[in-house]
N, C-alpha and C positions, 0 to 999 in steps of 0.2 A: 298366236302372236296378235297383238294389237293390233288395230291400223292406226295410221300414221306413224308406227314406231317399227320399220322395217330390220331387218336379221342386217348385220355387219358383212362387208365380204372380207374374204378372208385372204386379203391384200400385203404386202411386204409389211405396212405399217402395222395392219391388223395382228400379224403374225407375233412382230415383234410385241406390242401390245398384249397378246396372248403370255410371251414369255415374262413380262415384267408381274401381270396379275398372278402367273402360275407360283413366281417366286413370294411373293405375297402369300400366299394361300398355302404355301407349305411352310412360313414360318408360323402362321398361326395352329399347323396341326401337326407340327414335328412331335411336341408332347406325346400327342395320342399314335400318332405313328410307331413312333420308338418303344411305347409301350407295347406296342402289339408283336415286340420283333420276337421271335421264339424258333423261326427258321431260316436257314440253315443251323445258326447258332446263333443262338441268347444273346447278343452282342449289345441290344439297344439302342440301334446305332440310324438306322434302315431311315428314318425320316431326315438326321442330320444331315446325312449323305447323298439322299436326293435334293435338297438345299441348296447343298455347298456345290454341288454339278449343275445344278438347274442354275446358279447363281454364274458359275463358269460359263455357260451357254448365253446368256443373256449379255452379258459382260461383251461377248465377242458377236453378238447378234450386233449389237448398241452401233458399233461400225459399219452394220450395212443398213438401217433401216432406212436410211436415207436414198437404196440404191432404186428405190424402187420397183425390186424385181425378187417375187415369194421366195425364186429356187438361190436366190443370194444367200438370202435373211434365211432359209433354211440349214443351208450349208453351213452357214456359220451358226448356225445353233447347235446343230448337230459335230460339227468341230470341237466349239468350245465346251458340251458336256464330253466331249473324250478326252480332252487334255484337264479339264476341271475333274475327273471322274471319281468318285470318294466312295469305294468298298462296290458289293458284289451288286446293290443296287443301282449304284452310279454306272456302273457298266453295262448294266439293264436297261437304263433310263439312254445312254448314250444311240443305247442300238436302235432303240424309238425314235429316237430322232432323225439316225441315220438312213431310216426307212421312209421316212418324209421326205429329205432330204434328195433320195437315190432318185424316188419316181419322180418328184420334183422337177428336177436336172435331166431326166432321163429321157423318153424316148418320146416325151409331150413340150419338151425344147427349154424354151425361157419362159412357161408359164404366170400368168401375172398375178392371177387370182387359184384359190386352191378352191375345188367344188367338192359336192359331196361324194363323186365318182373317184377323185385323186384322193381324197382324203382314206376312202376305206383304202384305195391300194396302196398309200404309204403304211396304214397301219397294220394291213396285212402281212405287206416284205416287212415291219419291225416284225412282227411276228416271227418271220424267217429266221433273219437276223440271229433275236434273242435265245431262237432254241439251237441255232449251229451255234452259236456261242456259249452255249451249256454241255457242249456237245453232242448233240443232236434230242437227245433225250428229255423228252416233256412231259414236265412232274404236273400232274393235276393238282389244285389245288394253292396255284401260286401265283404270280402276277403272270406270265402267260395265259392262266385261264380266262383273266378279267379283259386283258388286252384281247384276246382272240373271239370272246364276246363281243365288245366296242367293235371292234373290223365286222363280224360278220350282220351285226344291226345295221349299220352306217352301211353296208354293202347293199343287204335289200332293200334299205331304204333309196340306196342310190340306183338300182336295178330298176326302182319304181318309177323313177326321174323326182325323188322331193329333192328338194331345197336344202341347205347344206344347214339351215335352224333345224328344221325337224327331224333330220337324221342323226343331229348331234344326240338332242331331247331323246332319240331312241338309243342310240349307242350308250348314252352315259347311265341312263337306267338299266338297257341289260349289263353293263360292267360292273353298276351298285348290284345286279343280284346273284351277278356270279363272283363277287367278293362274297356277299352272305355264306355260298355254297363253302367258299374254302373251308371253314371250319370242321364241316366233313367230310373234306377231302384228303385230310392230311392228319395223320396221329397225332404229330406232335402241336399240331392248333386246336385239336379237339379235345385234348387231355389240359390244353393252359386254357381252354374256350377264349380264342380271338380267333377271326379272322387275319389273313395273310397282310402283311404290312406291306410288304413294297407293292401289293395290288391295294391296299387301302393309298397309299402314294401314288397309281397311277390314277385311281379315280377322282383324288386331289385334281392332277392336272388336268382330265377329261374335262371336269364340272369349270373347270377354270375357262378353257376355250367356251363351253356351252356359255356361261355367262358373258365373256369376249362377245360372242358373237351376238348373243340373242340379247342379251340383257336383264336375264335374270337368272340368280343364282340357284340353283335348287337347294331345297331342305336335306338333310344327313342328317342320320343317327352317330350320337358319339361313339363309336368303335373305341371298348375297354374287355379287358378281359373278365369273363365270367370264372363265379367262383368253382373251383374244379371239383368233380363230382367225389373224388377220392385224390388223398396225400398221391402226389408220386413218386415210383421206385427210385429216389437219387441215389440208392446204394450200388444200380445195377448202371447206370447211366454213362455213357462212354465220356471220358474227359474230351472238353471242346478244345480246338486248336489254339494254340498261342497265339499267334503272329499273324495278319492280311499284308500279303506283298501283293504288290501291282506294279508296275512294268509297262511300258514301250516295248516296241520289239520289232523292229528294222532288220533288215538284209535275210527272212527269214523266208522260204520257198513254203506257199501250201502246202504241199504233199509231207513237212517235216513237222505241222502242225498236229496232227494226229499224235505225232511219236511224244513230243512235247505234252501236249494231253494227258497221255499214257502215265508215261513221269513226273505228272504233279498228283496226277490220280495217287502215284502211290506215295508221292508226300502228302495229302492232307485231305482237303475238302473244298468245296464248293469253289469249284475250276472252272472259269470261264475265260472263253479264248475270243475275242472280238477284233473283225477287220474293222481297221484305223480309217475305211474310205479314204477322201484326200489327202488323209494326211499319210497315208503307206505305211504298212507293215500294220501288229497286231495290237491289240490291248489283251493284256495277259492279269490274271486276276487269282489268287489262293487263297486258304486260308491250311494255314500248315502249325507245326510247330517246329519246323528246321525253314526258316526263313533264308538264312545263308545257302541253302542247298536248292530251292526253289529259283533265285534268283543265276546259282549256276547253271540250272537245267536251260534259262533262255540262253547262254553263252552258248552251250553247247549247237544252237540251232538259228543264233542271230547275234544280234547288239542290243543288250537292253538299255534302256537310257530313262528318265525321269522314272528312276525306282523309289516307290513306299514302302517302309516298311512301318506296321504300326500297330501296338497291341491293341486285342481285340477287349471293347469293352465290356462291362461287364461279365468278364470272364474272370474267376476268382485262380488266380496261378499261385501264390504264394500266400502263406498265412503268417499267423504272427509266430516267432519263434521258427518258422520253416527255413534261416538260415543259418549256415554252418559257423558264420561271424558276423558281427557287426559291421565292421572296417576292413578294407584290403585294398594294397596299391598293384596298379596294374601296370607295366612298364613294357612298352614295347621295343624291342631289343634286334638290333643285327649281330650274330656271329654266337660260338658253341662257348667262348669265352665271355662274354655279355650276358647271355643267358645264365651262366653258372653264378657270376659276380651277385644280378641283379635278383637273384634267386638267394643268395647267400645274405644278404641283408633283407630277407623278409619280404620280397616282390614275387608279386604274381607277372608272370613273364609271357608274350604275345609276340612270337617269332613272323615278319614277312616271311614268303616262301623260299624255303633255305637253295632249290634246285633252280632257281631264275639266275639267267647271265646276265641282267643289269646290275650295272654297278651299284642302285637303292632302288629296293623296292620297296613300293608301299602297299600297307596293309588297307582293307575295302573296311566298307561298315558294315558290312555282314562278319567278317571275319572280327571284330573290334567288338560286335555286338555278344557273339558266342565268347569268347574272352572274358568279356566283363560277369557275364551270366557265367561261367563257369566259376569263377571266384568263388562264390557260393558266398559272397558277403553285400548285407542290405544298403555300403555306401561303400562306394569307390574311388578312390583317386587315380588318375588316369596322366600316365607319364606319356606322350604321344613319343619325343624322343627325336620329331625330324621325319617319323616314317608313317604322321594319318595326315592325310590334304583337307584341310579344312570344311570341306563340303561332305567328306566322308565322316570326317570326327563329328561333326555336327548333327547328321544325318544315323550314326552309331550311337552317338549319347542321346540323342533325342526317344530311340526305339527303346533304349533300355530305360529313362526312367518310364517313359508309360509302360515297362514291365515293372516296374516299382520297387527301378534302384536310384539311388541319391547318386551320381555320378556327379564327380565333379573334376573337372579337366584342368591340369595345372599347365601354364606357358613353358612346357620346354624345346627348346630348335635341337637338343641335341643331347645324346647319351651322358656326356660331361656334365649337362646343365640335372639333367635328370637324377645324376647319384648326386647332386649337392639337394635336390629337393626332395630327395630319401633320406638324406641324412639328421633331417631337421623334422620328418614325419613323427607326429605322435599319437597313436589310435585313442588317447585318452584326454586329448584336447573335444571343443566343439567341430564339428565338422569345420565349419567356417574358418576357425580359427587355423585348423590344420592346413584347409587349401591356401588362408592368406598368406601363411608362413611359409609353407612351400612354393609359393609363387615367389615370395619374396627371395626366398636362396636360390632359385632357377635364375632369375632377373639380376645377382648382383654377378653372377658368371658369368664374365668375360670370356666369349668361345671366340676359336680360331683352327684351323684345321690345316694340314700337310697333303699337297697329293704331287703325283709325277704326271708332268707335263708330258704330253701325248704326239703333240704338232709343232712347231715352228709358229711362233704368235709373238704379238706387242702386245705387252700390260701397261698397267700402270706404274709398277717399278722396274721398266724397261723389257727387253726382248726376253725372247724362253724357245728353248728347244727343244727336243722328245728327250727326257730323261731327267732331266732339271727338277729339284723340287720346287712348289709353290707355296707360298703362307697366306694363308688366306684368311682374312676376317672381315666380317661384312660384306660376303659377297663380292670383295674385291682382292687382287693380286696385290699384296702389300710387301711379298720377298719372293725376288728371283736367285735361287741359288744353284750349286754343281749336284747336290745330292736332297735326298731327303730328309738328312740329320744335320745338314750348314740352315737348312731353311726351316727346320722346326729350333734351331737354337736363334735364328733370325727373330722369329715370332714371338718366341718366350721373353724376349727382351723387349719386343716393342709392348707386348703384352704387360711385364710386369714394370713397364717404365710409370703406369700409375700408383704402382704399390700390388702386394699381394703379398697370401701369407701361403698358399697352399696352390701349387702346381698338379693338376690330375692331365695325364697324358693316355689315350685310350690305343693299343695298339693295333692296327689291320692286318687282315687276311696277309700274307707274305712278305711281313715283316719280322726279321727275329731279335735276340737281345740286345746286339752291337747297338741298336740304335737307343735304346735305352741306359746303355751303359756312356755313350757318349753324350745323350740329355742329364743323366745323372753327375756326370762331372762336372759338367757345365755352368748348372746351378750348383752345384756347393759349390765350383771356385769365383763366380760371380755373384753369387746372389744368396750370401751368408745368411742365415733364417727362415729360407723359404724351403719348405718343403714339397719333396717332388714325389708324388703317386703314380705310379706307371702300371696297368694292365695289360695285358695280352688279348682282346677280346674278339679278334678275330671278324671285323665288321667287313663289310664288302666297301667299296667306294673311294673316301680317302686312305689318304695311308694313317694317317694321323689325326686324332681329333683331340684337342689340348683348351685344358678348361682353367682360368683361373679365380682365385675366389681372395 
């Protein structure tokens, strides 16, 4: 060190100041990062991802650096890389943090300054951390190796009593030589010749604080892969997982962690199970090709909430010509009569679960996502129907075009609206063209729907009793009537008081002909030219759902 140009201490401010230079420093070497990624799987991803978490962390650092107080500013770094947390490295990077963080907060109080003695033992507990969240097992050769380097430099240098500059200076070059090592540590870096990426990512951030502190950055080598000594067997080579799901995971007991574990073991790969610290419960991380089934194993064991699901890049899943069609609509459907109808005019059909006693259930975007991929066609039209919540359908078409389908989702609230946007489907239009046009027949159907009244209520077309039928459009009670066929002939009239040329009436679970035989009369002696469609389809919910066009 120079004199007059003293080491930084490594104060709430400094901290934070650490995280904004660390974000900087991995935009400028995500490139070369990414390129190095080759494990667990080829994904290319491994730099974006410590990025987009380190940026999460910062983001919520930004709040406390003001508090003046390290174990704040750590907390909340370590916070905000777990809810930012982006693939198997952001989950990595989070537990690094967390491990700052722990000893931080921990049994050295409200420390203000972090020395070189805390420092090694936060990055020793991330060491912890990182390999119980692997499940205990520590693969040489990976960014554990380089991280557990850093800690034990920075350790005897603090054992020594130096200065929190020169034990960095030593920590950050044994991390640069035990990144060199990975390459022979690990088959699959040694056959693409690079070094391990998410340890080339941690030394990013090591050298980032070194310069933080001290004020000058060290020299690196660009980290690229070498040319490989021989072609490799891709013949013999295990196909890489589809899908990274990650996951929350609330209300879930240690002890059922393990079993959990077990259960993704045997969907996929690179599993890692991290405590959430403050924020409770686990960060759960796969890499599968049954995402939908991964995402049921946390049910089975807690609450999972803020779910990703998101194809893995770089991973080639489909080819050209590898589908079975070009086009196919997908409709999602209540009852064994729905299914058949919308099956019968050329729909691929996506049942909610038929054995559930709510009156509607909805379908998740794992089950929406498996659906669409089963079609086995490169663009989809996507009838929702009433039964995807907008944060699932969003969330479901979003995973399947990054599997590399053209999904495009037409506005329907209801099964009524959906066979008017089949009817107008043509696989030999432009895509575009087909979804505009189907939106457009969805949107000029006027829905309205029948159910029996349950309780004793005031509406808005006066009082209702349990058995009464309702007509309902827009969400409001618009016909109180004695039965369910006074109050679907109620509706078809207010219904067709703007004109209509084609009445479709969809029947529910526990309704039989009489009432279609008395809607059939109805309109032919009232409403000469309109024609009336009635199906049986057997929906759960209303009794009635009645479309007009």
């Amino acid at each position: 060190m120079q004199v007059g140009n003293p080491d930084r201490r490594l104060d709430a401010a400094t901290l934070r100041d650490w995280a904004h230079t660390a974000v900087g420093d991995l935009i400028t070497h995500t490139d070369e990062i990414n390129q190095l990624n080759v494990f667990p799987v080829a994904d290319s991803d491994t730099g974006t991802n410590m990025l987009f978490t380190m940026r999460s962390a910062l983001a919520e650092a930004n709040t406390e650096a003001a508090s003046g107080q390290v174990g704040r500013v750590a907390a909340a770094l370590s916070s905000g890389a777990l809810h930012g947390a982006r693939g198997n490295s952001g989950v990595i990077l989070s537990q690094i943090l967390r491990g700052l963080a722990d000893v931080t907060a921990g049994h050295r109080g409200e420390a203000r300054v972090i020395d070189a003695s805390l420092l090694a033992e936060g990055l020793r507990h991330g060491v912890e951390l990182v390999v119980t969240s692997m499940g205990g097992q520590e693969v040489p050769g990976t960014i554990v190796s380089v991280l557990q380097a850093a800690a034990a430099a920075v350790e005897r240098c603090a054992v020594q009593g130096a200065e929190l500059g020169p034990a960095l200076v030593a920590g950050t070059d044994a991390a640069a030589a035990a990144l060199d090592a990975t390459t022979a540590q690990l088959d699959a870096l040694a056959e693409a010749g690079v070094v391990d990426a998410g340890g080339r990512g941690l030394l990013v951030l090591l050298d980032a604080l070194r310069s933080t502190i001290t004020g000058q950055a060290p020299v690196r080598p660009v980290y690229q892969p070498s040319p490989r000594p021989w072609p490799p067997d891709v013949g013999t080579a295990p196909p890489a997982p589809q899908f990274e799901v990650m996951y929350l995971l609330g209300e879930c007991s240690p002890e059922d962690t393990e079993a959990l574990r077990e259960r993704l073991t045997q969907l996929g790969e690179s599993v890692a199970i991290a405590t959430a610290g403050v924020v409770g419960g686990y960060s759960v991380h796969v890499h599968t090709d049954d995402a939908g089934a991964a995402v049921e194993a946390g049910l089975a064991f807690g609450r999972p909430r803020r779910i990703q699901i998101s194809a893995l890049a770089g991973v080639t899943r489909v080819s050209p010509g590898s589908w079975a069609r070009e086009r196919a609509v997908l409709a999602v459907v209540d009852g064994d009569g729905a299914a058949a109808l919308f099956d019968s005019e050329g729909a691929s059909v996506l049942r909610p679960d038929p054995h559930s006693d709510e009156p509607v259930v909805m379908v998740s975007a794992q089950q929406l996502l498996r659906a669409v991929v089963d079609t086995g066609a490169a663009q989809v039209m996507l009838l929702p129907n009433g039964y995807v919540a907008a944060e699932e359908l969003v969330a479901g078409c979003t995973a399947a075009i990054g599997w590399g389908i053209e999904v495009v989702p037409v506005p329907t609230g209801s099964m009524v609206q959906g066979l008017s946007a089949l009817a107008v489907h043509d696989p030999g239009r432009p895509v575009v063209d087909d979804g505009y046009t189907m939106a457009r027949a969805a949107g000029s159907t006027r829905l309205g729907s029948v159910r029996v009244a349950t309780e004793h209520a005031l509406t808005w077309a006066g009082s209702c009793r349990p058995g009464d039928g309702l007509g309902i459009a827009g969400d409001e009670v618009l016909i109180v009537a004695r039965d369910v066929g006074a109050a679907a002939i109620g509706l078809i009239d207010l219904l067709l008081a703007a004109g209509g040329e084609l009445v479709t009436v969809l029947v529910g679970a526990g309704f039989d002909g009489d009432v279609i035989a008395v809607l059939a009369r109805h309109v032919h002696d009232q409403h000469p030219g309109t024609e009336l469609a009635t199906y049986c389809t057997g929906h759960r919910g209303d009794a009635l759902l009645i479309g007009v066009e």
